[in-house]
N, C-alpha and C positions, 0 to 999 in steps of 0.2 A: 504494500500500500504506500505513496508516493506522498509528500507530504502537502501537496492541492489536494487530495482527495479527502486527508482527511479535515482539512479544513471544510469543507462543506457535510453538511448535514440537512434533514427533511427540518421540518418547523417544528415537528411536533417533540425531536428529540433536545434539538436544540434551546426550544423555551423551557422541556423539565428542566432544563441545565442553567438554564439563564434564571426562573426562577427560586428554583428548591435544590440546587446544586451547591457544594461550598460557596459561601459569599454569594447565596441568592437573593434577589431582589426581594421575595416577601421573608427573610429569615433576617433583616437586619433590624434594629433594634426600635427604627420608628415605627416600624409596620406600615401597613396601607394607608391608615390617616395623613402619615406624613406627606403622601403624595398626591391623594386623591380624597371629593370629598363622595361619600356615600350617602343612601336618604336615612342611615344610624347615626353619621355625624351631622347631617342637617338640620335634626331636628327631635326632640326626647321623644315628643307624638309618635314616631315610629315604632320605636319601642314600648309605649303605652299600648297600640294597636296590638302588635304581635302579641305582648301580653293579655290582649283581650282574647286574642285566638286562641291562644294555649288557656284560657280559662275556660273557654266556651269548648275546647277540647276534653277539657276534664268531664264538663258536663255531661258529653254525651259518652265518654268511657265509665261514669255513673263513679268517680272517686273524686275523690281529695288529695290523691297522692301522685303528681303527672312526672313523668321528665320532658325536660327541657332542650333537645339537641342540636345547637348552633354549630351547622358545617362549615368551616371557613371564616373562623371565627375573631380572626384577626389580634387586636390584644385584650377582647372581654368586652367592648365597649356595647354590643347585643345583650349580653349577659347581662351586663351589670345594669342595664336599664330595662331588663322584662323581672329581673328578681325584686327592683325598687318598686315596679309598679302592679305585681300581682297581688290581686287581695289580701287581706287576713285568713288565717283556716283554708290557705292551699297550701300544700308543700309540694315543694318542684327539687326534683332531683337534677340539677346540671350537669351538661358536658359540653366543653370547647371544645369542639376539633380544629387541629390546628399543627401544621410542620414547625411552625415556631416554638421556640421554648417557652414555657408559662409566664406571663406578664408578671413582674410584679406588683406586690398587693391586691392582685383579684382576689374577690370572694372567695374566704375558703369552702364554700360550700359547692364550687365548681370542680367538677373533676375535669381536667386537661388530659387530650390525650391525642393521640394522630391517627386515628381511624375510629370511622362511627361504630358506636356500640350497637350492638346485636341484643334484638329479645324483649326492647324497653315499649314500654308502653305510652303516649305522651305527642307532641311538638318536634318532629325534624324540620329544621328551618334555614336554609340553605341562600343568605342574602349574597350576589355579588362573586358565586364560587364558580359556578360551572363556566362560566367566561374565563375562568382561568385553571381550567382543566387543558392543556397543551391540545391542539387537534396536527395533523398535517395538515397542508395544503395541495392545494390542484389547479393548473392551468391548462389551455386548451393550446396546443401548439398550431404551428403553420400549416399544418397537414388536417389538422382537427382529432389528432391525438388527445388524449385529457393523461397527464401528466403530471407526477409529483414537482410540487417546489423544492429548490434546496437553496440553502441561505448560510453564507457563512459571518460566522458569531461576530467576528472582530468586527464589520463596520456593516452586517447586512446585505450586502449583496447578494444578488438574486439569481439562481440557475436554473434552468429544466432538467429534472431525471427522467429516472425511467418510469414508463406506462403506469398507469393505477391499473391494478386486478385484485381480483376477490372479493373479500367482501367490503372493502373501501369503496370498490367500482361499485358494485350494488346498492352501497349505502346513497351513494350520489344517485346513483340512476333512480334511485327511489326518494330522495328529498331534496338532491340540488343538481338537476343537468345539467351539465354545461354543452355547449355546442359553437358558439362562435369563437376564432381564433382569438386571443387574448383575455376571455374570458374566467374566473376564480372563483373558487371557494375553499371555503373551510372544510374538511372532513368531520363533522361532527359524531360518529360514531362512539370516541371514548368516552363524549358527556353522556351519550345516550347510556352507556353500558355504568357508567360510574352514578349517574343519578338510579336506575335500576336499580342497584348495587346497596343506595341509600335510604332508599323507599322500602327494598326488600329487609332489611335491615329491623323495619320496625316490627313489635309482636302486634300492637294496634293504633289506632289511631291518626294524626293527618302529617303528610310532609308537603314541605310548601317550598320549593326553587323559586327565587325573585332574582330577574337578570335585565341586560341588556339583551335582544332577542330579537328574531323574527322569523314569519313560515312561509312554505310554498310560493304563498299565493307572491309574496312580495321579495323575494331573497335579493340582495343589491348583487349585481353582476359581475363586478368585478371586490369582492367581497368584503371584510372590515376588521381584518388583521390592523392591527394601530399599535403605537406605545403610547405610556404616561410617565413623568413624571414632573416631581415638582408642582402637580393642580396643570402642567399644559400637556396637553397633545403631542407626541412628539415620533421623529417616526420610529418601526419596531427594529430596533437590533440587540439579538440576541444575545449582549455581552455581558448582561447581572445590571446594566445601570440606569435599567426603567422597567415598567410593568410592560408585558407583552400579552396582550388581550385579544379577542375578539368576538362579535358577538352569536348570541349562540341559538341555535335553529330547535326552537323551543317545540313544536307540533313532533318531530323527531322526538324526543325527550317524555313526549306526552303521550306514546305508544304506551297500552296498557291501562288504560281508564281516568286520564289527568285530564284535570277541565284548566282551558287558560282565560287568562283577564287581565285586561290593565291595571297596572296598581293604583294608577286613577278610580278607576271601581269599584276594585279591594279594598284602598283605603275605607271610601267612604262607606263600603259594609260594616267597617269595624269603627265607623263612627270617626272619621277626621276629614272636615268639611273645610275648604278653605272662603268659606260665604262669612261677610262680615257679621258681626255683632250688628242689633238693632242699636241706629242711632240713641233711642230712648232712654237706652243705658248709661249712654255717657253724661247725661242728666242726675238721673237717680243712683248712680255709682261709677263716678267716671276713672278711680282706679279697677276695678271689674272691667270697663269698659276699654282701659290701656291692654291688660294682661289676655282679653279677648281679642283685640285689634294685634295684638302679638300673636297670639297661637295662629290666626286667620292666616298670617303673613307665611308662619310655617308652613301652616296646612295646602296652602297653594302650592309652597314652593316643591312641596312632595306629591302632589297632585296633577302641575302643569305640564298641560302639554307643547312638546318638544324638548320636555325635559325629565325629570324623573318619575313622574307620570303615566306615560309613557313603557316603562320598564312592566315586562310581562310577567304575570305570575301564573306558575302553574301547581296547581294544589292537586294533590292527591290523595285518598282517602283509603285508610287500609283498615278493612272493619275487625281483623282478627279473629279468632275462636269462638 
């Protein structure tokens, strides 16, 4: 092996590596917050909601004693604002998942661990993860071959390998064709098999994936491999010094009985409306009146569209025994 070859690599091997490899981008000490914002850091209302879910989860498992299992869980920051805002007389058993080591000072009542626990009954809740489940990529060459990408780490550059076959080819031919020359996607296969994975995982109860996403009907054609850091945009190179994302083909994911919805909608099932307070208020309690003109501002900005809003949820429902 000559040492141009092995400078290049498919996407999918390359991001586990630029990620979660020595000195990967989600394993260094600021974590995801430091670079990006999510709708956990935008806003506590998130977590109030999700909280509401995992209550109303207990209800219909008929206990009091639920867990709680945040996949991709970054440094607690989920955690630590669905335990602040579950009722009195629930007990929630926690789990981080998470490649990074345990934040410190989290909750001790969280168990930290690097793969989802098996057999629990309760809330799988999965904000922001499967976008960063590594996929390969695929372009369609001059000929109208469909072809793997290969990308090499140090500054990105872009190659064609060889042919996609098996069940990569199939996976496309069944949720993202390509056909015109220049043409992309993402192979979303290992979300599909790893969200699977996570849902199968529970003994009863709901697990809920919230991402950046889209299906069939609308897939962007030359696809949405990106990087981030620092809160900008930036482009993807594999080399551990930004997040390497993209979004992820949620109907795929949804094989097996998952119903989806905008977190626009989901929201506002779980109660966070971004409609202002009645003027009235600010009359007869115009500090009530501030602290609701505040939550409003949240509640849109988790809400709106073209923005986090927008981000797709797919809930699933595993009734158990």
């Amino acid at each position: 092996m000559t040492d141009e070859t092995c400078q290049w690599q498919g996407w999918r091997e390359a991001t586990e590596q630029a990620l979660y490899g020595p000195g990967g981008f989600f394993l260094r000490p600021e974590g995801p917050a430091g670079h990006f914002r999510t709708s956990v850091h935008a806003s506590p209302l998130f977590a109030g909601a999700v909280a509401r879910l995992l209550t109303g989860v207990a209800e219909e498992l008929g206990t009091d004693e639920v867990a709680f299992v945040d996949v991709g869980a970054g440094r607690g920051e989920l955690l630590t604002g669905v335990l602040a805002a579950v009722p009195e007389g629930l007990s929630v058993r926690a789990y981080g998942v998470e490649r990074a080591d345990r934040p410190a000072g989290l909750d001790p009542r969280v168990e930290w661990t690097d793969r989802v626990p098996r057999g629990v009954r309760g809330l799988l809740f999965a904000n922001e993860w499967l976008d960063n489940v590594p996929v390969d990529v695929a372009a369609v060459d001059e000929t109208g071959a469909v072809r793997y990408v290969e990308v090499r780490a140090a500054d990105g550059a872009e190659r064609l390998g060889r042919v996609v076959e098996g069940p990569d080819a199939e996976w496309l031919e069944r949720w993202w064709p390509l056909a015109e020359p220049g043409e992309r996607a993402e192979i979303g296969r290992p979300r599909d098999e790893a969200w699977a994975a996570a849902v199968g995982a529970l003994a009863a109860g709901t697990a809920a994936a919230v991402d950046y996403g889209h299906v069939r009907e609308s897939r962007p054609p030359f696809g949405t491999l990106t990087g981030f850091r620092a809160g900008r945009e930036v482009s993807a190179v594999p080399d551990g010094s930004c997040d390497v994302t993209a979004h992820v083909a949620m109907d795929a994911c949804a094989v097996g009985g998952g119903e989806l919805t905008t977190q626009r909608e989901a929201l506002r099932r779980l109660g966070v409306s971004g409609d202002r307070p009645p003027l009235a208020l600010a009359s007869s309690d115009p500090a009530a009146y501030v602290r609701a003109l505040g939550g409003a501002g949240e509640a849109a900005e988790l809400t709106a569209r073209g923005g986090l809003g927008d981000f797709l949820w797919l809930v699933h429902r595993v009734p158990g025994l």
